[in-house]
C-alpha positions as CSV (number, residue, x, y, z in Angstrom):
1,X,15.6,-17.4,-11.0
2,X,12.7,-16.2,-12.7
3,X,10.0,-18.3,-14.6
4,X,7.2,-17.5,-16.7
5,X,4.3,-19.7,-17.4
6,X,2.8,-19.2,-20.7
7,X,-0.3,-20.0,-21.4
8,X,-0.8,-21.0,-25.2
9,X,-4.3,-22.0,-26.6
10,X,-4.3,-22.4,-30.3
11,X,-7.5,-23.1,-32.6
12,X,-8.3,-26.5,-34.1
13,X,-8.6,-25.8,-38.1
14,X,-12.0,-27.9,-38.3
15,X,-11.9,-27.7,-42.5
16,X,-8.6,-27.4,-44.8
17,X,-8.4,-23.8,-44.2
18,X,-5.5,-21.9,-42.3
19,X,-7.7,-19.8,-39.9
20,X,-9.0,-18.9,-36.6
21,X,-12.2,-19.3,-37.4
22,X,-14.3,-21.5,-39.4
23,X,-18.1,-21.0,-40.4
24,X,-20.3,-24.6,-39.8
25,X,-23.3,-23.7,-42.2
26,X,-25.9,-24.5,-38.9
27,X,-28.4,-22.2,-39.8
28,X,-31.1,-23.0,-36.8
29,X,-28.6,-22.7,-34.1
30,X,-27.8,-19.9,-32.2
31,X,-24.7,-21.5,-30.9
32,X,-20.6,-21.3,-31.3
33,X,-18.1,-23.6,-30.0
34,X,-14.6,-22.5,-28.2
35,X,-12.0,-24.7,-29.5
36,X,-9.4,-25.4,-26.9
37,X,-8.8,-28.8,-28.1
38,X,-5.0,-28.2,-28.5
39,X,-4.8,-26.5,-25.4
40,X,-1.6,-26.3,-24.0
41,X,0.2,-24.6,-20.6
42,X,4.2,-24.4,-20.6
43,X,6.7,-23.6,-17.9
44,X,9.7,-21.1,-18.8
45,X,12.0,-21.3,-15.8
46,X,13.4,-18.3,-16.1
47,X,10.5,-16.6,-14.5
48,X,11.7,-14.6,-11.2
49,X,9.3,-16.4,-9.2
50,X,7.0,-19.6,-9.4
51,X,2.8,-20.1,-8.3
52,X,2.5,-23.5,-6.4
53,X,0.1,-24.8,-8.3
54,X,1.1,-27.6,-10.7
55,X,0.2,-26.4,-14.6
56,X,-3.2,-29.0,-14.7
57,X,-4.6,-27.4,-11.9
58,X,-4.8,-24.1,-13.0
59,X,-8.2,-23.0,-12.4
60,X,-9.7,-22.0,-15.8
61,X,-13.2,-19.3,-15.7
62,X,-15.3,-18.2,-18.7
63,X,-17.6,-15.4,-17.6
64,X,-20.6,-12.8,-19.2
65,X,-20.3,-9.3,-19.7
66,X,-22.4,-9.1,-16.2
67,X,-19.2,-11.1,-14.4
68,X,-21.3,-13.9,-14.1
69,X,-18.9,-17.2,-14.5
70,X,-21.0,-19.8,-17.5
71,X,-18.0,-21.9,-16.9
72,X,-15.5,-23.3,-14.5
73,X,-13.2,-25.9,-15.0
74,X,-9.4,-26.6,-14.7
75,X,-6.5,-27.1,-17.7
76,X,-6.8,-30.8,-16.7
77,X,-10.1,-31.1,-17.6
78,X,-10.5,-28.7,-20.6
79,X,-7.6,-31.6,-21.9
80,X,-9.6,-34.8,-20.8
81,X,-13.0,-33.1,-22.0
82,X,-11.5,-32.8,-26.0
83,X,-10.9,-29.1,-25.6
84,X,-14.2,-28.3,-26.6
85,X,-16.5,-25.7,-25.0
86,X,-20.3,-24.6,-26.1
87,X,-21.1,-21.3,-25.6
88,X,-24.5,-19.3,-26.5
89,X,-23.8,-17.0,-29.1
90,X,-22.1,-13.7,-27.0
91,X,-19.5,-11.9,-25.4
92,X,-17.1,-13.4,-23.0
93,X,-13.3,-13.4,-20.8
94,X,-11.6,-16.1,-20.6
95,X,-9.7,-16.4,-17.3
96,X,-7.2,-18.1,-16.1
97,X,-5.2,-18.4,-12.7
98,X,-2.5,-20.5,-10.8
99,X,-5.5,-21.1,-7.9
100,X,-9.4,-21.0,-8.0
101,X,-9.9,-18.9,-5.0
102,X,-9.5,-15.1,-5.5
103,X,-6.6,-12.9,-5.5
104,X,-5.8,-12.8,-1.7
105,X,-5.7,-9.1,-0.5
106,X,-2.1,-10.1,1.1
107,X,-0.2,-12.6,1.9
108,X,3.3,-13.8,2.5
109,X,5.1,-16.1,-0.5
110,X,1.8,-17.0,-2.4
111,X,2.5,-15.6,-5.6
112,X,-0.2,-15.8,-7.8
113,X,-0.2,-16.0,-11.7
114,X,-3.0,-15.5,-14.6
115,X,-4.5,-13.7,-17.5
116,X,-7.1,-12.7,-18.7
117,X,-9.0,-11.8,-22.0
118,X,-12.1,-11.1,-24.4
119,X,-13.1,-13.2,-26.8
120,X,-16.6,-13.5,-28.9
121,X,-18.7,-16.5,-29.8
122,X,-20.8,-16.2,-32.9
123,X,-23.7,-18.8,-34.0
124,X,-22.7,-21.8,-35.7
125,X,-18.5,-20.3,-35.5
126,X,-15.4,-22.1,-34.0
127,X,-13.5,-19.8,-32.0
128,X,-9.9,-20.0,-30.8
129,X,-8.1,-17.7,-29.1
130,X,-4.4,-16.5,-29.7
131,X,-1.4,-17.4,-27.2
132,X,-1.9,-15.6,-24.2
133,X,0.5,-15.2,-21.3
134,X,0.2,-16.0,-17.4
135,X,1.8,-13.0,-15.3
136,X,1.7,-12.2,-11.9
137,X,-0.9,-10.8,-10.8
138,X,-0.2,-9.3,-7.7
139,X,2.6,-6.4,-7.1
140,X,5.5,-7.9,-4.6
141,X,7.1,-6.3,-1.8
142,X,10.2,-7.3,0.3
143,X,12.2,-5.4,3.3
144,X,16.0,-5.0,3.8
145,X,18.0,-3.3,5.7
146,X,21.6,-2.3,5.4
147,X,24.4,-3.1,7.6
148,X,25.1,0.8,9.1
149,X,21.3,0.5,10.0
150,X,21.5,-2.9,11.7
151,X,24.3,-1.9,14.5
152,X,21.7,1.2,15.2
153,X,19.4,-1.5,16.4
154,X,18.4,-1.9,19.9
155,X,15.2,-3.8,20.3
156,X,13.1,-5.9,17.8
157,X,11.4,-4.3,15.1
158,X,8.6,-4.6,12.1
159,X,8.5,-2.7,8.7
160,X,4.4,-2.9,8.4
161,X,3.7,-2.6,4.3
162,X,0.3,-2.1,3.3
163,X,-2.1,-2.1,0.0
164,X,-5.1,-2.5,1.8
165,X,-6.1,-0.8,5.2
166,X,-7.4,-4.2,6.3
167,X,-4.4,-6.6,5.4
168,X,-1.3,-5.1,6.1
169,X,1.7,-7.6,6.0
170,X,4.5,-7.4,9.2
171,X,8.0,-7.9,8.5
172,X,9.7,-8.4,11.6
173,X,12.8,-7.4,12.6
174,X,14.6,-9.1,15.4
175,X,17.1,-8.4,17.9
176,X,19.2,-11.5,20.2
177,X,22.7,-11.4,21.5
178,X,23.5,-8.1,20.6
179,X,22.2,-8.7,16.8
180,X,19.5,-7.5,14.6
181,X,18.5,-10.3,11.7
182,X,15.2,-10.3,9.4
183,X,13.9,-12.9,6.8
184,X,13.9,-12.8,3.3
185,X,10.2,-13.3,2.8
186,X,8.4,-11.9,0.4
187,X,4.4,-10.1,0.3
188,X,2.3,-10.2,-2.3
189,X,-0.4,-8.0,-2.6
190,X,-3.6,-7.7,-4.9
191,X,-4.3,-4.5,-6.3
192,X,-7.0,-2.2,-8.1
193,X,-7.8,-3.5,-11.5
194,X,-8.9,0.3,-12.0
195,X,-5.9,1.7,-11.1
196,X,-4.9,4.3,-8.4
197,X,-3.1,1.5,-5.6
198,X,-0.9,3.0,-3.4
199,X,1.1,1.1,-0.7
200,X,1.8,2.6,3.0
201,X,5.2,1.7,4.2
202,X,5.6,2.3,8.2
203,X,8.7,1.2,10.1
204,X,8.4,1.0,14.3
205,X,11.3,-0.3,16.5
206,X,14.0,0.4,18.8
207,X,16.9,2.3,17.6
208,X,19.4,3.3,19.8
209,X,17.9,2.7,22.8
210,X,14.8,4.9,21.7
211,X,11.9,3.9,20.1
212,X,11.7,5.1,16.4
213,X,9.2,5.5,14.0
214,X,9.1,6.1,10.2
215,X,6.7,6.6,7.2
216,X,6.7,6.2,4.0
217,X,4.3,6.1,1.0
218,X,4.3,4.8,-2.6
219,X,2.3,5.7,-5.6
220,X,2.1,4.1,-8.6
221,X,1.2,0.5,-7.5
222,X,0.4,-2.4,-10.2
223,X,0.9,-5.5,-11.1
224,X,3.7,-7.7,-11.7
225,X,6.3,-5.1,-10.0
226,X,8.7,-6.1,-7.0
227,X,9.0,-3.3,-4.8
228,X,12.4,-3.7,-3.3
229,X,12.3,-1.5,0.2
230,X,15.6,-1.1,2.0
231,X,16.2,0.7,4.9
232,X,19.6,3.0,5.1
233,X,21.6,4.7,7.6
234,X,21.8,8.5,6.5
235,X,23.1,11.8,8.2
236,X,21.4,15.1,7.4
237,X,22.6,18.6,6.9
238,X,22.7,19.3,10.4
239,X,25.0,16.0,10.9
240,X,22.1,14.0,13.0
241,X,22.0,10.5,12.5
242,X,18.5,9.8,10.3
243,X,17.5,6.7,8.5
244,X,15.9,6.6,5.1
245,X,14.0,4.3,2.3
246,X,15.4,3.3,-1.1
247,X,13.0,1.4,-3.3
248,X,13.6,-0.3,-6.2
249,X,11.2,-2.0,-8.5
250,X,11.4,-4.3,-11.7
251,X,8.9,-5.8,-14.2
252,X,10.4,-8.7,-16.2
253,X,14.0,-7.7,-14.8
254,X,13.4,-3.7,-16.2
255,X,14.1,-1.1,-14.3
256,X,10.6,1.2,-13.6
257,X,11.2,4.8,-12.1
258,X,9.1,4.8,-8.7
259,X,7.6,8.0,-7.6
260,X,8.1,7.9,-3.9
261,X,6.8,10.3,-1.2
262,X,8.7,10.2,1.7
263,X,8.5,12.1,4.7
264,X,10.9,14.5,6.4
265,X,13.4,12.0,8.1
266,X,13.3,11.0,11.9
267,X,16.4,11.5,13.8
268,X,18.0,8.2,15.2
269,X,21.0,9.2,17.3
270,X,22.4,12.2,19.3
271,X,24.1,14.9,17.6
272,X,26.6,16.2,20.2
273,X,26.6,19.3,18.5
274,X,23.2,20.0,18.6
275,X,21.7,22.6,20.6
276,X,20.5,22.1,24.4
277,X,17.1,22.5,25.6
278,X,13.8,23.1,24.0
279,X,14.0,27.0,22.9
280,X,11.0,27.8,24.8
281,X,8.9,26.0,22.3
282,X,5.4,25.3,24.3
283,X,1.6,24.9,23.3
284,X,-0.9,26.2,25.6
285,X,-4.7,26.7,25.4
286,X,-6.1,30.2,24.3
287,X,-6.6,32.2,27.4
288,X,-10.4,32.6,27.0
289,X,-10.4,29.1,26.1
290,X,-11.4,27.4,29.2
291,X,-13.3,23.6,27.8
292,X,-10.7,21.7,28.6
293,X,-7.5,21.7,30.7
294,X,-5.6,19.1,30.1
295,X,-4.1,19.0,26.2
296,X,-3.6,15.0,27.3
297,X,-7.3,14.5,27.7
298,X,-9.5,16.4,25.7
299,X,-12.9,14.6,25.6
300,X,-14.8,15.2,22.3
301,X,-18.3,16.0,22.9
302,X,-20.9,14.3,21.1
303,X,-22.6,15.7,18.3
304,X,-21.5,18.6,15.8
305,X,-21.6,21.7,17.8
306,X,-20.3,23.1,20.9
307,X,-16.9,22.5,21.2
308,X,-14.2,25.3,22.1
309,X,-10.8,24.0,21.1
310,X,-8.2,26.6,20.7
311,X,-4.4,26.4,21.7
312,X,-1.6,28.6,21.0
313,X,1.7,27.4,19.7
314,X,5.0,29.0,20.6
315,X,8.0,29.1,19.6
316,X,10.4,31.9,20.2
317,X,13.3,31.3,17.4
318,X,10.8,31.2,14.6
319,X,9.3,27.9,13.0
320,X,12.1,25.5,11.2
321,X,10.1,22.1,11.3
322,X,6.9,21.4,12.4
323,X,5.3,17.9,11.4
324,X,2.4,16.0,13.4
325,X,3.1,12.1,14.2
326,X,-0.7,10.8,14.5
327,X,-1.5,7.3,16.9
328,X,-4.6,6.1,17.5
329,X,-6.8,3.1,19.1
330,X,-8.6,3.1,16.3
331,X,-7.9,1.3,13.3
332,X,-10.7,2.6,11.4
333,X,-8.7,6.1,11.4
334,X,-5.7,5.0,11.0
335,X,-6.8,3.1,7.7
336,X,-8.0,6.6,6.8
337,X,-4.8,8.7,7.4
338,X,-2.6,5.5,5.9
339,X,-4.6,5.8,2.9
340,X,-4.3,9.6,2.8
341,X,-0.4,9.6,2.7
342,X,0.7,8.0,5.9
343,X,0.6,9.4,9.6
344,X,3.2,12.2,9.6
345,X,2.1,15.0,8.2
346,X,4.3,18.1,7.4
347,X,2.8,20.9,8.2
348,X,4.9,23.2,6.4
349,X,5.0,20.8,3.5
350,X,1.8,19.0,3.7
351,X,1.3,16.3,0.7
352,X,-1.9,17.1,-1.6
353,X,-3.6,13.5,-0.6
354,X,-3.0,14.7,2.9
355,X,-5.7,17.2,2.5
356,X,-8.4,14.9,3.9
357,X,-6.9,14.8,7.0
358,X,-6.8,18.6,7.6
359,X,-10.5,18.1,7.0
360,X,-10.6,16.1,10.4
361,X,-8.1,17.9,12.3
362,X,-8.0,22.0,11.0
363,X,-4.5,21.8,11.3
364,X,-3.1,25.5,10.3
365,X,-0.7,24.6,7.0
366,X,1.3,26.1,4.4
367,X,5.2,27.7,3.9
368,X,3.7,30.6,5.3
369,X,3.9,28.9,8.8
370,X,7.8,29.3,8.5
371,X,9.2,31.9,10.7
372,X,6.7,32.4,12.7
373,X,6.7,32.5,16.3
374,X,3.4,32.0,17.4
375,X,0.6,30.3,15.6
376,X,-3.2,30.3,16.9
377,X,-5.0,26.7,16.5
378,X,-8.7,26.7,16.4
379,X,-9.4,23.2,16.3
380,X,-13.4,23.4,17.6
381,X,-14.2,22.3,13.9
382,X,-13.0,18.6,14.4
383,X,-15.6,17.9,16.4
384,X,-18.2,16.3,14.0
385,X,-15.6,14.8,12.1
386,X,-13.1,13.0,14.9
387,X,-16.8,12.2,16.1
388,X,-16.9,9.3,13.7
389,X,-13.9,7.7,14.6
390,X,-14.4,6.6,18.9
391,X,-10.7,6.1,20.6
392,X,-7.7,8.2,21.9
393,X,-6.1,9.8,18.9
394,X,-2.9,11.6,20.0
395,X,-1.0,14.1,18.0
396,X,2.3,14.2,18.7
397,X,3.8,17.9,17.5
398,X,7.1,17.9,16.5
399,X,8.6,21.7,16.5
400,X,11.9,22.4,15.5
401,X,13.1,26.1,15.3
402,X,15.9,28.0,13.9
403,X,18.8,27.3,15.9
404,X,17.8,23.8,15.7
405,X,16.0,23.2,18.9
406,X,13.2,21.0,19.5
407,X,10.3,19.7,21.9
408,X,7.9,17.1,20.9
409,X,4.3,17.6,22.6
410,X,1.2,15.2,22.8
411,X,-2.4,17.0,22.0
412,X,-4.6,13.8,22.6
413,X,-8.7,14.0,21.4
414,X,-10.5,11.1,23.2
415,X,-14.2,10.4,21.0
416,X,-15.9,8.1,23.6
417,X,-18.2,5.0,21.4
């Protein structure tokens, strides 16, 4: 069911006059009055979703051009106080919001609804303002899965969706009796009055007796949309068993085209057909290249200078695939890479907003990697960089050549704090 609350102020006509205004002949003060005295607040149930607050408690906020608030009150009071307000002679918003606190940066059912606008106050004027409408102010996200995906699952799970780095939101999938169930909750997520929010969408669980992983990202990201995120059972070209996302979003119950960037799709069960064996495919260091010996523990060195990091990667049927899963102890990096297009990166392929990465990691890139069977990796010039982030940060490479086979080796950078 969805419900709107509408927010509808009108002005008080103070003299026989049909207007929005009306001029008190006060010459010595440099004063105006807000009328609000027939200030009302009305509930349309057909809104999709409801804020818990009852309608006298919405928290009401007039502020300065500097964001300062002048005024804070409630619709309860603005009622009981004759829906009058005196204001020096200026410009001001009016705010309104279903709670007095601040938009939370996430947080399960708490939907939160408001408006906002500018209004003037001129000396010795009454001003009312318009009807103005309470709408969500917060972009809503909920996690399905469909029913081929389910009897893949072997082991509890979470789909981790994420506006900001430092509240992400777990929707947890779980696995008893030979079962996999989730809840129907839903997030709801400030975003960037500027513009410019995009929401990280990362899947971890056990599928098939292996433990999976997939990323997704979203662009696009405002206010009063429902992102709809369902995970689906696919099978690819080569007839692998993969899994994918289908989003769906709505605004007042129309449909919005989402621009989704999704990345190359993880494989989730055996293909018997697929070929044996990893094809040779290997990375070792450069031969002259003699820092480090284990690609498992390479230990940064402090500072911005010094280090020798070169490895060679081979693969003798020529490069098909080749994407880098990135982990990490630390948060702080992978808030970076999240907000930079996710964790996987396609090397082949790479996303623009991934390009901040390769300025960690000098990862070699581009469609000219394809075919090729051997590539030289001179990674020395993540030394400053990685510097800044202390923990184990392992990059998984993912190689996958003509004929379709495939090894999967860790390179892991350890930055000591």
């Amino acid at each position: 069911m969805k419900r709107t609350f509408v927010l509808i102020m009108s002005a008080i006509v103070l003299m026989s006059m049909a207007s929005c205004k009306k001029y008190e002949r006060t010459e010595r003060t440099r004063e105006g009055v807000l009328s609000l005295e027939e200030f009302q607040l009305q509930l349309d149930q057909t809104l999709l979703t409801k804020a818990e607050a009852a309608p006298g408690s919405y928290a009401i906020f007039i502020k300065n051009p500097a964001g300062a608030t002048v005024v804070e009150t409630t619709y309860a009071k603005v009622k009981s106080d004759g829906g009058k307000i005196t204001l020096p002679a200026g410009d001001y918003t009016f705010e309104a919001r279903s709670v007095s606190d601040e938009v939370p940066l996430a947080q399960f059912d708490k939907p939160i609804y408001g408006v906002k606008e500018s209004f003037s106050i001129a000396a010795g004027e009454t001003t009312s303002l318009g009807s103005l409408v309470c709408t969500l102010l917060q972009v809503k996200a909920t996690v399905s899965y469909d029913d081929a995906f389910l009897d893949m699952v072997t082991g509890n799970g979470k789909a981790t969706v994420t506006v900001n780095p430092s509240a992400p939101l777990d929707f947890d999938l779980t696995y008893s009796g030979g079962k996999a169930s989730y809840t129907d909750k839903a997030g709801y997520y400030a975003v960037n009055e500027s513009g410019n929010t995009t929401m990280n969408i990362v899947f971890s669980g056990s599928i098939s007796g292996k433990s999976q992983k997939m990323v997704a990202n979203l662009t696009g990201i405002q206010a009063r949309q429902w992102r709809q995120i369902k995970f689906v059972k696919k099978t690819d070209e080569e007839g692998n068993a993969t899994f994918a996302v289908e989003i769906n979003s709505f605004v007042d119950d129309e449909e919005l085209l989402v621009t989704m960037e999704l990345v190359p799709e993880s494989v989730i069960g055996q293909d018997p057909r697929a070929p044996k064996g990893d094809g040779g495919i290997r990375i070792d260091f450069a031969e002259d290249c003699t820092m480090f010996d284990d690609l498992n523990n390479i230990v940064v060195p402090a500072g911005a200078t010094g280090m020798d990091l070169r490895v060679v990667v081979t693969v003798p049927g020529g490069i098909k695939k080749f994407l880098v899963q990135m982990a990490s102890t630390s948060e702080a990096f992978l808030a970076s890479v999240a907000l930079a297009g996710g964790t996987t990166l396609d090397l082949i392929n790479p996303a623009p907003e991934q390009d901040i990465v390769f300025q960690i990691v000098p990862f070699p890139h581009g469609s000219e990697l394809a075919g090729k069977t051997q590539l030289q990796f001179d990674l020395s010039g993540a030394q400053e960089p990685i510097n800044a982030f202390p923990g184990r940060h392992t990059f998984t490479m993912e190689v996958t050549d003509m004929a379709g086979c495939k090894n999967s080796i860790p390179v892991t950078l350890v930055v000591n704090g």
